[in-house]
C-alpha positions in Angstrom: 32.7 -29.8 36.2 28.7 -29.9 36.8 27.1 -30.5 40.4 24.4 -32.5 40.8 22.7 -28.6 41.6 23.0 -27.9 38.4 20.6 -30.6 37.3 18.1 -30.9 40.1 15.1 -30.7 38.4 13.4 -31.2 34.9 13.2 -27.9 33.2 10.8 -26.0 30.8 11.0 -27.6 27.4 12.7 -24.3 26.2 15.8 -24.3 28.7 16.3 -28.1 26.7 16.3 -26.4 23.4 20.6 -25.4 22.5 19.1 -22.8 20.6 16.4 -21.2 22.8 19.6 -21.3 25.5 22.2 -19.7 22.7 19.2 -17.0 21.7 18.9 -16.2 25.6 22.6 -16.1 26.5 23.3 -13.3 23.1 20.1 -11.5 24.2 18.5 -12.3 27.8 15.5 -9.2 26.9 14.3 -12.0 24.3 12.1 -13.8 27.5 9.7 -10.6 27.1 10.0 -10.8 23.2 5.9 -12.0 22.5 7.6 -13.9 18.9 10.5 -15.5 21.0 7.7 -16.7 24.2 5.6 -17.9 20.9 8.7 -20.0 19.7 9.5 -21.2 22.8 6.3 -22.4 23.7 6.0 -24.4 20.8 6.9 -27.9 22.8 5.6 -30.3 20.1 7.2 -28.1 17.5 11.0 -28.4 19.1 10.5 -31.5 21.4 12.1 -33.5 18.0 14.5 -31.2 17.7 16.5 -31.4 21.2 15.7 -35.2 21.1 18.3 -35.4 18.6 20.4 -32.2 18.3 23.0 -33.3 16.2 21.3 -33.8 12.9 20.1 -30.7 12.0 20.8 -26.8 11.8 19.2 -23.9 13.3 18.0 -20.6 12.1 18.2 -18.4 9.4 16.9 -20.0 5.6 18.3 -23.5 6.6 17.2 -23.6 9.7 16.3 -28.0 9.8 17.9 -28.4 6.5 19.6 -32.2 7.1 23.5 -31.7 7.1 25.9 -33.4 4.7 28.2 -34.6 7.0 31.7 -36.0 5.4 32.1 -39.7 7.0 35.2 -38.9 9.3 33.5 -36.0 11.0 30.1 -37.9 11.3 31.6 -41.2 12.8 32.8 -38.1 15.9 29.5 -36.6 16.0 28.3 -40.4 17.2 31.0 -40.2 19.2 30.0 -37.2 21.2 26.2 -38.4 21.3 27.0 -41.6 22.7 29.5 -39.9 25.4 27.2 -37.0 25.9 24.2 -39.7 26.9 27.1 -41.5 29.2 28.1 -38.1 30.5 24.0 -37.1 31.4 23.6 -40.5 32.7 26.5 -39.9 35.4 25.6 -36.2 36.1 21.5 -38.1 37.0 23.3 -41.0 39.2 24.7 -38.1 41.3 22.1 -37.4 42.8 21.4 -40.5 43.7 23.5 -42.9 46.1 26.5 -43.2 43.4 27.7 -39.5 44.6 31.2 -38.4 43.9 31.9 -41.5 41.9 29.5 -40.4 39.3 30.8 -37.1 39.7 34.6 -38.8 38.6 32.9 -40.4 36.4 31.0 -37.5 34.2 34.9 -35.9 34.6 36.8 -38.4 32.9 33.6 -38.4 30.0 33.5 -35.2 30.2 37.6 -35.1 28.7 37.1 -37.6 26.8 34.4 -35.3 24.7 36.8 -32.3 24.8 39.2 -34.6 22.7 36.7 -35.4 20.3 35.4 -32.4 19.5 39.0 -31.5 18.9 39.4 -34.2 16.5 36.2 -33.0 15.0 37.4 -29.5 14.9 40.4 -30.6 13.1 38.8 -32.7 10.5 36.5 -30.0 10.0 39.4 -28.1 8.6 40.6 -30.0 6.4 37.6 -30.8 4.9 37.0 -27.3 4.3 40.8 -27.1 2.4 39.9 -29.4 0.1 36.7 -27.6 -0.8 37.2 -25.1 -3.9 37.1 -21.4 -3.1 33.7 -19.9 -4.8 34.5 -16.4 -5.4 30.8 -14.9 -4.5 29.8 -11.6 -6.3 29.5 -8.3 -4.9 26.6 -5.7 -4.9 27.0 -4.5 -8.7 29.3 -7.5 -10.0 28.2 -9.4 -12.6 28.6 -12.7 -12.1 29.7 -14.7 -14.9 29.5 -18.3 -13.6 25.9 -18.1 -12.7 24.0 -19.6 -15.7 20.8 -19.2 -13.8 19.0 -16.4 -11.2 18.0 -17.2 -7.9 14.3 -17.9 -9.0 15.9 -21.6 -10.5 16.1 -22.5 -6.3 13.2 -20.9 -5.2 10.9 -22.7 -8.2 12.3 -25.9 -6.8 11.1 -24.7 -3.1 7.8 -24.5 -1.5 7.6 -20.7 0.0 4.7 -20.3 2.8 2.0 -17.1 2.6 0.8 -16.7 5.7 -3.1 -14.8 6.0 -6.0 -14.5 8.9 -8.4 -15.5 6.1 -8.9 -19.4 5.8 -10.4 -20.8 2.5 -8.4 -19.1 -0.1 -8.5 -20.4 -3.5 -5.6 -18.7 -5.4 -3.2 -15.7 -3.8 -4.0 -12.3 -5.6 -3.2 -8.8 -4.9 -5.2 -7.3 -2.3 -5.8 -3.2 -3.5 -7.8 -2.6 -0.6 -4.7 -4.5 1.7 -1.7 -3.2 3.6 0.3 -4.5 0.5 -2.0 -3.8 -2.8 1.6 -4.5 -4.8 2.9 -7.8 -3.8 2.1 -11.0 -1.7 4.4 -12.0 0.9 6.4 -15.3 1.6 8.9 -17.4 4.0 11.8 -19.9 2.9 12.0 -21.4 6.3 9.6 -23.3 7.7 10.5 -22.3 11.4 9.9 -18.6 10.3 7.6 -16.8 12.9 6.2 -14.6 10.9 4.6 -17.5 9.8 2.5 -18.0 12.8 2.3 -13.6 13.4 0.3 -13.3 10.1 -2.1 -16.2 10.3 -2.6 -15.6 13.9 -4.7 -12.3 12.7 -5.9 -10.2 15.3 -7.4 -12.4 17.5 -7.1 -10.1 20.9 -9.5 -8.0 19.0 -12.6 -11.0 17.9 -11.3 -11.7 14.6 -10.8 -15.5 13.7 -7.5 -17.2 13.7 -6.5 -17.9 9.7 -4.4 -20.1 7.9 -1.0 -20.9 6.1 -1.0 -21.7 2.6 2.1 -23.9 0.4 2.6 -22.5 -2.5 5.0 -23.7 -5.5 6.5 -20.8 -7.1 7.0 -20.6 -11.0 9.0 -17.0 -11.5 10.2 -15.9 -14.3 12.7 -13.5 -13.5 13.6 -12.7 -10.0 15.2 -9.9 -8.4 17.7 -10.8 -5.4 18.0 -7.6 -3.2 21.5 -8.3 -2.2 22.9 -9.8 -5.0 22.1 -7.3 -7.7 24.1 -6.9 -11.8 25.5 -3.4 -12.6 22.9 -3.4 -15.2 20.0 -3.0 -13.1 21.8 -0.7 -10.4 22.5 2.0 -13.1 18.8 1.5 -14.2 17.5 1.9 -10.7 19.8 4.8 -9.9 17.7 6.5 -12.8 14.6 5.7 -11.2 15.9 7.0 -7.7 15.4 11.1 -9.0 12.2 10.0 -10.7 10.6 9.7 -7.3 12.3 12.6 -5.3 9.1 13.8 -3.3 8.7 17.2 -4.6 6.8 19.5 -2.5 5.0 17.5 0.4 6.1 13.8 0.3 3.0 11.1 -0.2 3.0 7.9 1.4 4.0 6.2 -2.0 6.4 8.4 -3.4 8.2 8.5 -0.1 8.0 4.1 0.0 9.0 4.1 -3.6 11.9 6.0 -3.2 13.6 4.3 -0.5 13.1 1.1 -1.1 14.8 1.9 -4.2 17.6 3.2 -2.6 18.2 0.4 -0.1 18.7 -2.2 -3.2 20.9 0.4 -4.5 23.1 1.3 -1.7 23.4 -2.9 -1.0 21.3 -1.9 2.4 18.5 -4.3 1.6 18.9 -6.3 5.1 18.2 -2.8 6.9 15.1 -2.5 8.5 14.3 0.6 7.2 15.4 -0.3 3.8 12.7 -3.0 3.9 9.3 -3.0 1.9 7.1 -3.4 4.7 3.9 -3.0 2.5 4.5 -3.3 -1.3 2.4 -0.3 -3.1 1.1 -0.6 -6.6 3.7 2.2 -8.0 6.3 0.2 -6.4 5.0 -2.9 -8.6 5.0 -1.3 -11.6 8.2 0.0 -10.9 9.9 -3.5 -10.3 7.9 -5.2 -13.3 8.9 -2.5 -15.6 12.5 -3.7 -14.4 11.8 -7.4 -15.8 11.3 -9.2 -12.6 7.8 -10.7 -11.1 9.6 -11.1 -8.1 12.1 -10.1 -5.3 13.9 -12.1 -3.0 15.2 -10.4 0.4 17.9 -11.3 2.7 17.1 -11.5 6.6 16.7 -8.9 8.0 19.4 -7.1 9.9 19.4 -8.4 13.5 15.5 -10.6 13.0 17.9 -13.6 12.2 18.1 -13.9 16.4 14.2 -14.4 16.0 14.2 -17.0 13.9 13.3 -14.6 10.8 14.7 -16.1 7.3 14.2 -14.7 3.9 11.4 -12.8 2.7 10.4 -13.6 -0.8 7.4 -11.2 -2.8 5.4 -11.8 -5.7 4.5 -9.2 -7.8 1.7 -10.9 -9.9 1.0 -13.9 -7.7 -2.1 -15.6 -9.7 0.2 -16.3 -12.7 3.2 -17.0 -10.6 2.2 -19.2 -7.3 0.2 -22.1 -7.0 -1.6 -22.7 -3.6 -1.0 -26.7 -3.3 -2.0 -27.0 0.4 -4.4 -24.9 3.4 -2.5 -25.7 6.5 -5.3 -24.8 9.4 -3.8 -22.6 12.4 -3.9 -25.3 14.9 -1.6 -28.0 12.5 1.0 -25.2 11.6 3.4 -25.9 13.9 3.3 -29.6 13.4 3.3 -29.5 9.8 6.1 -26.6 9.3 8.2 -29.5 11.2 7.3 -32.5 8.9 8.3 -30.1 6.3 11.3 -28.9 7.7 13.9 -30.9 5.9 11.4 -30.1 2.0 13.8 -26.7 1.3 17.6 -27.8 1.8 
């Protein structure tokens, strides 16, 4: 049972957040992490969020997607909202004059919401029984049910490019950039790379940049962890193509894992990730059929709030830029939009 101790005085708008507290209990060396302390900080960006906890998801590609809740199980969660508010009410009055019998009091709430969530836990069950078993396809299957690729759901999306440089007009390929072969983007709106990249390198003078919404129209994309046994045999032909022979260049090198990561199903390994897409690696993918990739988050990013990383290979003909989102309004607009990709 809680003390009055335990809730002596207000606390930093992060140690309020379930989330920022679940993060920091599975990894405490997150407080030094600079992305995690730029999350947390973010008060106006979460303060929504904790005020009502129930209603939405965290992290990974849904993270504020608006949950689907069956009747039975959402007439408990109001249940546990009103009691937890009864049970923070009687945890404040001990403190004051009320003493032990608020303590008695936040007890007896306290096993009433262990019942409940029982209840809930229960009905969660069988609501999950009565849900049809979707076989999902492994790396290499083909799967038959699927009358359409992933690119149907990410067209119906609006995927974020984050850059230092404001005033952009379309998204092209940079050949003079970190990533002459593809433009980058995030599904989730609480992504931090989102702020990272249009941030820029403002320690060092430069200006502080922009976001940009973009609505995709891909043809043909290719979903690193979901891949047909068609395109694996065709990329394990590629694979010799671009042994390094003699000294290794930067782009053979890039070329050649990358291309093994989607073949060994390794594509949510960091080192398996394109962290700069070149132009051979473009041509490569394109000559594959695909004007795009879709990746999976990254092995052990998801605890930073990373979510999918989506690249264009031939962004003027396949992204439209439909809004500049300043740095300052970032954060406040990501939330409006948070519920936009469910």
């Amino acid at each position: 049972m809680a003390t009055p101790e335990s809730i002596a005085a207000p606390r930093e708008i992060t140690e309020l957040n379930p989330l920022m507290d679940l993060l920091r209990e599975l990894n405490p060396a997150l407080q030094n992490d600079p992305v995690f302390q730029k999350i947390s900080g973010a008060g106006g960006f979460l303060r929504d969020l904790i005020e009502d906890p129930f209603n939405y998801l965290g992290g990974g590609a849904g993270a504020g997607a608006k949950l689907a809740i069956p009747p039975l199980i959402a007439k408990f969660d109001k249940q546990l909202k009103k009691l937890k508010f009864d049970y923070d009410r009687e945890m404040r009055n001990a403190q004051g004059s009320d003493g032990s019998a608020a303590l008695t009091a936040a007890d007896k709430i306290k096993k009433k919401m262990d019942a409940v969530e029982r209840k809930r836990s229960a009905a969660i069950v069988k609501e999950q029984a009565k849900t049809p078993t979707v076989k999902t396809p492994k790396q290499g299957e083909l799967d038959l049910s699927a009358k359409e690729g992933i690119e149907s759901l990410l067209n119906k999306e609006l995927l974020v490019h984050s850059s230092p440089k404001t005033g952009i007009k379309s998204l092209q390929l940079d050949p003079s950039g970190s990533s002459p072969g593809g433009v980058y983007l995030n599904r989730s709106f609480s992504d931090p790379r989102i702020f990272d990249y249009a941030e820029g390198l403002v320690s060092q003078g430069s200006p502080k940049g922009a976001a940009y919404l973009t609505r995709p129209r891909f043809s043909k994309t290719l979903d690193a962890e979901n891949i047909d046994q068609n395109t694996l045999s065709r990329i394990d032909e590629l694979i010799a193509e671009f042994q390094p022979k003699g000294a290794p260049t930067p782009e053979n090198t890039n070329t050649q894992y990358i291309l093994q990561g989607l073949s060994r199903n390794k594509a949510n390994e960091n080192m398996y990730f394109p962290h700069g897409f070149s132009d051979e690696l473009n041509t490569t993918i394109a000559d594959l059929g695909f004007d795009s990739l879709r990746y999976p988050t990254r092995k052990g990013f998801g605890k930073l709030g990373e979510s999918d990383t989506v690249i264009s290979l031939s962004p003027e003909e396949t992204l439209d830029i439909i809004e500049e989102i300043p740095f300052e309004d970032i954060y406040k607009r990501m939330y409006e939009l948070r519920k936009y990709n469910e």
